[in-house]
C-alpha positions in Angstrom: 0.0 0.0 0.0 1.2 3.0 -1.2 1.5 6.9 0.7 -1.5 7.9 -0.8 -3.5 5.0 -0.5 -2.9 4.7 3.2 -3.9 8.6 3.4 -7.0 7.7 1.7 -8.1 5.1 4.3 -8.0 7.7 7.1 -10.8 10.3 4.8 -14.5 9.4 4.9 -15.6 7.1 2.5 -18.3 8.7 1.9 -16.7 11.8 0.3 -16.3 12.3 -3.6 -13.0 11.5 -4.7 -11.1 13.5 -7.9 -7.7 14.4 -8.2 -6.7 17.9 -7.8 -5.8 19.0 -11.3 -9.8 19.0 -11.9 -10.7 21.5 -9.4 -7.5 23.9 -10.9 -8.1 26.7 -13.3 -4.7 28.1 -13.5 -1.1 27.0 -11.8 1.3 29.6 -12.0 5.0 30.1 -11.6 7.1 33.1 -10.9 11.0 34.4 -11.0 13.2 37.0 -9.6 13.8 40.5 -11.5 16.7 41.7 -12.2 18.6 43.2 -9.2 20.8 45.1 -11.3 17.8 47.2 -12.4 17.1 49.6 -10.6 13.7 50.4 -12.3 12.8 46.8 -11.1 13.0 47.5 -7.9 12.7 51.1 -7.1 9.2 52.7 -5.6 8.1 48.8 -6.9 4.3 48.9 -5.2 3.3 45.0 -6.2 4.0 42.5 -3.2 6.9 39.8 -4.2 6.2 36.7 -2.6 9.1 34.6 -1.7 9.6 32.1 1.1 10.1 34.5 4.1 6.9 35.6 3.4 5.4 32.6 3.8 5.0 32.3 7.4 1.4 33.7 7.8 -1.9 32.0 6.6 -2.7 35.3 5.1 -0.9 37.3 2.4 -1.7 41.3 2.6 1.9 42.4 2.6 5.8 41.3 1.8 9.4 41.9 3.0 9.7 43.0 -1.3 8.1 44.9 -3.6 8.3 45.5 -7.5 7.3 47.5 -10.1 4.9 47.0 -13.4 8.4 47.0 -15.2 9.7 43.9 -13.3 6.8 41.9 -13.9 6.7 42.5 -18.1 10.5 42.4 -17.5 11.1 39.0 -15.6 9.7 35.7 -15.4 7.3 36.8 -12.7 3.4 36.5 -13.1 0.7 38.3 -11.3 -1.4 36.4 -9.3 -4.9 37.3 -8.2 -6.1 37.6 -4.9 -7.8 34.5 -3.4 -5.4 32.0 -4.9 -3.8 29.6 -3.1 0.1 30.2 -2.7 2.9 26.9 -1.8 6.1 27.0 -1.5 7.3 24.4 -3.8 11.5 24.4 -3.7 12.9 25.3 0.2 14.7 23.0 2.3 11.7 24.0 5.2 10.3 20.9 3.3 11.9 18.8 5.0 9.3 19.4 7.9 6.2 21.5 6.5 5.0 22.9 3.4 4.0 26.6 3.5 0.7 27.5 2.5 -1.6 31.0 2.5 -3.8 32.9 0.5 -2.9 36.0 -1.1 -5.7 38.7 -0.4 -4.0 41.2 -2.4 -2.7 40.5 -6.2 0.5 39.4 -5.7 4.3 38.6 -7.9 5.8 35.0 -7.2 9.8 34.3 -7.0 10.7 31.3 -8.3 10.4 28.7 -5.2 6.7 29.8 -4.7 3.7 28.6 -7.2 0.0 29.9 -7.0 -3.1 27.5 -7.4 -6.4 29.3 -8.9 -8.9 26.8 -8.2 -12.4 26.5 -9.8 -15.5 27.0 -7.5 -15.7 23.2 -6.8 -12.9 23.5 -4.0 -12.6 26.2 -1.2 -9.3 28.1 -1.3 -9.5 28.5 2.5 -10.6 24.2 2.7 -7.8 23.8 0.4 -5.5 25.5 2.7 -6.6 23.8 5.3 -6.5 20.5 3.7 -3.0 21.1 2.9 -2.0 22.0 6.7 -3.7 19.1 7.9 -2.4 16.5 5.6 1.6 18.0 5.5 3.3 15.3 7.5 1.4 12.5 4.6 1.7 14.9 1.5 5.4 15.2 2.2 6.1 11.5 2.0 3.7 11.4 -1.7 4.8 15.2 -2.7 8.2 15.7 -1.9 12.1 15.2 -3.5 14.9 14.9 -2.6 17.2 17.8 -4.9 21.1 18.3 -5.6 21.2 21.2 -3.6 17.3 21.7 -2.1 14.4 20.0 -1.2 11.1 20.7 -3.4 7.7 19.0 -4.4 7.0 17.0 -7.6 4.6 19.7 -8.9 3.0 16.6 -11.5 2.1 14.2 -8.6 0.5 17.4 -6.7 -1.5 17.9 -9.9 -2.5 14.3 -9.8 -3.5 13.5 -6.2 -6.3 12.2 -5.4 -8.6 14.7 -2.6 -12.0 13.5 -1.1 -14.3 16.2 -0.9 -17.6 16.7 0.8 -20.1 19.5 -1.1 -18.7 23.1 -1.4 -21.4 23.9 1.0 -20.1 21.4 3.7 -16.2 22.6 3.5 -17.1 26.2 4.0 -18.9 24.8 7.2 -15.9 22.6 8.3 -13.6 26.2 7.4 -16.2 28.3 9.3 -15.7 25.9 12.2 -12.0 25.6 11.6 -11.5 29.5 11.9 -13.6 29.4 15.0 -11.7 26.8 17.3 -8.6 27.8 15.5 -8.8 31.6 16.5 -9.6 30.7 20.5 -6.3 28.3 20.5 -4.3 30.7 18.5 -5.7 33.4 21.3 -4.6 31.3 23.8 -0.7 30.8 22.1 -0.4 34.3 21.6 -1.5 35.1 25.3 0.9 32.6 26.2 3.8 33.5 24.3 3.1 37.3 25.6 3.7 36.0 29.1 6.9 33.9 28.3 8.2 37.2 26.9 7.0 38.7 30.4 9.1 36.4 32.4 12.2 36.6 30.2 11.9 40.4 31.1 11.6 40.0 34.1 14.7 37.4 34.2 17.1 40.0 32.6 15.8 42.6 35.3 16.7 40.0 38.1 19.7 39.5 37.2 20.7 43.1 36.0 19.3 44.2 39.2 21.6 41.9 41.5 25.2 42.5 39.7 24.5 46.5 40.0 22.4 46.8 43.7 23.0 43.9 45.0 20.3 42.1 47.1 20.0 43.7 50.2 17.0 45.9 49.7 18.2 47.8 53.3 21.7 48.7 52.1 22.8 52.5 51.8 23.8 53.6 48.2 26.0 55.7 46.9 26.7 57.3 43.3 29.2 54.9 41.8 30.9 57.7 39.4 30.3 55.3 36.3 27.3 56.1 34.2 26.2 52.7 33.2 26.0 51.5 36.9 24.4 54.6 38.2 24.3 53.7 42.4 25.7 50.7 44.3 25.8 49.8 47.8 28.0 52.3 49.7 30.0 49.7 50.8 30.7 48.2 47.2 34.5 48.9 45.9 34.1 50.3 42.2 37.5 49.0 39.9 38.6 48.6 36.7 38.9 45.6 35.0 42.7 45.0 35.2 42.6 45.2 39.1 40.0 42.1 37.9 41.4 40.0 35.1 44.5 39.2 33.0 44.7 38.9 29.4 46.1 35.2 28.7 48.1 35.1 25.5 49.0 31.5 25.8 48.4 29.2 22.6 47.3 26.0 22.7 48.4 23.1 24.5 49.0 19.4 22.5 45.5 17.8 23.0 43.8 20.7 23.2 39.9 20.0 22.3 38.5 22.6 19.9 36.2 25.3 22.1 33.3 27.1 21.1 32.0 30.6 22.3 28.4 30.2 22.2 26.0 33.1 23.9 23.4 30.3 25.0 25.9 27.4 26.4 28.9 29.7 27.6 32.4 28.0 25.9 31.6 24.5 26.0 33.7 21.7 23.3 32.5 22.0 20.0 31.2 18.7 19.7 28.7 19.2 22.6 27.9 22.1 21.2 26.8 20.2 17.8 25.2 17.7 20.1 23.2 20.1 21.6 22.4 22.2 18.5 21.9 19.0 16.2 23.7 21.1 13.6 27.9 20.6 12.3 29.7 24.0 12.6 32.1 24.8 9.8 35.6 25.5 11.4 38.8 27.0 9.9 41.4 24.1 9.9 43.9 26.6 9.2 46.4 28.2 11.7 45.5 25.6 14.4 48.2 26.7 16.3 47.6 30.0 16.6 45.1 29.3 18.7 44.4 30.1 22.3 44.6 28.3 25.1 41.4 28.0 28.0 40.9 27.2 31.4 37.8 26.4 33.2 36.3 29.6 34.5 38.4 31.7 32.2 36.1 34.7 30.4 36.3 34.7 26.7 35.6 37.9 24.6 34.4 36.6 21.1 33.5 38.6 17.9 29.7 37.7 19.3 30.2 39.6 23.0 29.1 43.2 21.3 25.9 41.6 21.2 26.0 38.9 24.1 28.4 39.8 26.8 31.1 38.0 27.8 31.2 33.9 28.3 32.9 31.7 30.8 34.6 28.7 29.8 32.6 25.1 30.8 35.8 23.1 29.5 39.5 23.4 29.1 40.6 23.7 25.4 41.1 26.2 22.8 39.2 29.1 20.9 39.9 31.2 18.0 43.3 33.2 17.9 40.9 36.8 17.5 39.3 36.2 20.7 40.4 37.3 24.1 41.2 35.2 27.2 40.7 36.2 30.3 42.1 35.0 33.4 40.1 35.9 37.0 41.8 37.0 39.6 41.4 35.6 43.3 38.6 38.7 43.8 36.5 37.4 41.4 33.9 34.6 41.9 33.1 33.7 38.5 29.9 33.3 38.5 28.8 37.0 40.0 31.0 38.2 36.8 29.9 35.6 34.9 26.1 37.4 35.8 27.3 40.6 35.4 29.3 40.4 31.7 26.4 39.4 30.4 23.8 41.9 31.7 21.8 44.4 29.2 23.6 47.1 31.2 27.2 45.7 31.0 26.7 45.0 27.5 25.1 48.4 26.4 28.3 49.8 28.1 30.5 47.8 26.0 28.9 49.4 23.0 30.0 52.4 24.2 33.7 52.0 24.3 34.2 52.3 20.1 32.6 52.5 17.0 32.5 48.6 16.4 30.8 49.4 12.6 32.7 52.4 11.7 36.2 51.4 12.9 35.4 47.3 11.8 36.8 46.5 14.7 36.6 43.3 16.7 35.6 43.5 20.9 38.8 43.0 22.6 40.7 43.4 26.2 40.9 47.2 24.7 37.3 47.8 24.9 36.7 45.5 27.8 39.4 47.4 30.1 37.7 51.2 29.6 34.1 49.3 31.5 34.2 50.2 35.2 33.1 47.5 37.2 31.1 46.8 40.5 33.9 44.7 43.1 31.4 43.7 46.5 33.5 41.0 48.7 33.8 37.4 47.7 31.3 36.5 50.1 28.6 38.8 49.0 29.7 38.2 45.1 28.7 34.2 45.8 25.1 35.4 47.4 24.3 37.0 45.0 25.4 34.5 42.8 23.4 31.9 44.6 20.1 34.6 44.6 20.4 34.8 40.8 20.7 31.0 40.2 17.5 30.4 42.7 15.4 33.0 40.9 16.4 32.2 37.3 15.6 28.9 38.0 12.1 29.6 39.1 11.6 32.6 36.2 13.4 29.0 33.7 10.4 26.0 35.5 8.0 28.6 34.6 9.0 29.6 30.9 9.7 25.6 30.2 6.0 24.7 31.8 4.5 27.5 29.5 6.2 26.1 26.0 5.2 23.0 27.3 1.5 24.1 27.5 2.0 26.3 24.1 3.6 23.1 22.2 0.4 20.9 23.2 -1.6 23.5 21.9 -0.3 23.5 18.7 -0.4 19.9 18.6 -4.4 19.8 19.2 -4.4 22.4 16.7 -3.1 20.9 14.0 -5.0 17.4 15.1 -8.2 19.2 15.1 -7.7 20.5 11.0 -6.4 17.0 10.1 -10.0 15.6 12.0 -11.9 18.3 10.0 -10.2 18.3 6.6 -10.7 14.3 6.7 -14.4 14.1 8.0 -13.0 12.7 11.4 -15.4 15.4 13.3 -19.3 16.3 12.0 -19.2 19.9 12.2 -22.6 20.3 12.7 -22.4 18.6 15.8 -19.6 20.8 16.9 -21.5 24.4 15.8 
């Protein structure tokens, strides 16, 4: 039994059976203009539909717009609203296959086609169909290119849909909308208050390295802009009283490092691990590079955006980035907090015109940032405080994605039931 006929045996029977290129009255294509014409391009007022567009059910605007002279120029078509728009070459088909409706006339690029059906099938039950039978249409629709995945546009033409009367899929849409809208309310309310808590993370933490967490303690001006006040009893240093630049290169046996803003410097194989993804690495110079300690602070060419990142392994990192060894006044992971705070990093910003000057963050720019010194024993508290309400802030956000990731899942359960005559509608209005 083949894809399609085991996708058939989960449809009611009792639907009318044709294949797709029946209910089609047009299927078009589209390409890219010219970017060397400028007259392509410029002032264009006519949406351009490529792939990063394709990431709403709806199509009213685009990243890209072009001109009337583009589309008599190129191999673009106009489409008219109310088709229904796939992408068709993208390696996102390895795992889903785009699909909206344009409610605006639209231009195609090349990886995108357009399907004007007849009034036999709904284009919003078509959509929906499509959405709900991805992870079987894949298997019958998709190949395997050279260079990118894409669907065999002929066996699309020729697949076989059961339909129930045009009357009875704008019910099962009108139902679909309904029960789709309250769970996509719920997501969006949901993914408001994960962005709530990660807020309110980042304040925690910012709020700790720079006031500490004794709500009683006096303050006093610190004399550095980006801390504002500190504790009165806080010491306020620069960073060479701190840290020492490590210029050593790397030892025989070194493991390869990476400096990665979500893990901290970690080996690069756990990093792949982790990512399920092989990083590209320069096999030249190897012995340029530098050597790393545990608990050593590495400046990368990603800390103007990220902050600073202690080392989870001993190895070796890129000969461009900065090592940093912590002196006995430091307990790495107060710094650690701190180097990576919105304030700290803002303030890095600050010490040169990264764009301007193309310059790479180094010990340079890292020296000129003033920073907070409390004692050891304090830094660990507050250390400790961070760790015990991140954690909380963390078993709250995972619970959340948790509860937004079974939502999708009945989502996209509840259009496969509909689209296949699993659930009688008029029951459920």
């Amino acid at each position: 039994m083949n894809f399609a006929e085991q996708r058939l045996l989960r449809t009611n029977g009792e639907w009318n059976r044709q294949r797709i290129k029946h209910h089609i009255k047009g299927f078009f294509g589209g390409g890219t203009p010219s970017t060397e014409n400028r007259e392509f391009w410029t002032n264009g007022t006519i949406p351009w539909v490529s792939s990063k567009d394709m990431k709403v059910s709806r199509l009213r605007e685009t990243q890209d717009y072009i001109t009337a002279a583009a589309v008599a120029g190129s191999a673009t078509n106009l489409v008219e609203p109310r088709s229904v728009l796939m992408v068709v070459r993208s390696g996102i088909l390895k795992h889903s296959i785009p699909v909206a409706i344009n409610d605006v006339e639209v231009a195609l690029n090349q990886d995108i086609k357009a399907v004007v059906l007849r009034d036999t099938l709904d284009a919003e039950f078509f959509l929906y169909w499509v959405t709900g039978q991805q992870r079987d249409l894949l298997l019958e629709w998709g190949q395997l290119g050279a260079t990118v995945d894409s669907l065999n546009i002929e066996i699309l033409r020729n697949t076989v849909i059961p339909l129930p009367s045009f009357g009875s899929q704008r019910k099962i849409v009108s139902f679909l909308d309904r029960e789709t809208g309250l769970i996509d309310g719920l997501i969006e309310k949901k993914t408001r208050f994960i962005a709530l808590l990660k807020e309110k993370r980042a304040a925690v933490i910012t709020h700790a390295v720079t006031k500490g967490i004794d709500p009683d303690a006096p303050m006093k001006d610190s004399g550095v802009d980006w801390l504002g006040r500190v504790p009165a009893h806080w010491d306020v240093v620069p960073p060479t009283s701190l840290f020492t630049e490590s210029k050593e290169r790397a030892r025989e046996g070194d493991q390869m490092l990476s400096a990665t803003q979500k893990y901290g410097v970690i080996p690069l194989a756990e990093y792949e691990a982790l990512e399920q993804r092989q990083v590209t690495m320069a096999v030249v110079n190897l012995n340029m590079r530098k050597h790393v300690e545990v608990g050593d602070f590495v400046i990368s060419m990603r800390s103007m955006d990220g902050g600073l990142e202690r080392a989870r392994a001993v190895g070796s990192v890129r000969s461009s980035y900065s090592v940093l060894k912590p002196g006995p006044d430091v307990e790495g992971r107060f710094y650690g907090a701190l180097m990576k705070s919105s304030l700290y990093i803002q303030a890095l910003r600050l010490t040169s015109n990264f764009i301007r000057d193309g310059q790479d963050l180094n010990f340079g720019h890292v020296r000129k940032v003033k920073l907070p010194k409390p004692d050891l024993r304090e830094q660990a508290a507050i250390a400790g405080h961070i760790e015990a309400e991140t954690a909380r802030i963390d078993g709250l956000i995972s619970l959340t994605e948790r509860s937004i990731d079974l939502l999708r899942e009945k989502r996209a359960s509840l259009i496969t039931a509909a689209v296949t005559g699993k659930i009688d509608v008029r029951a459920a209005a």
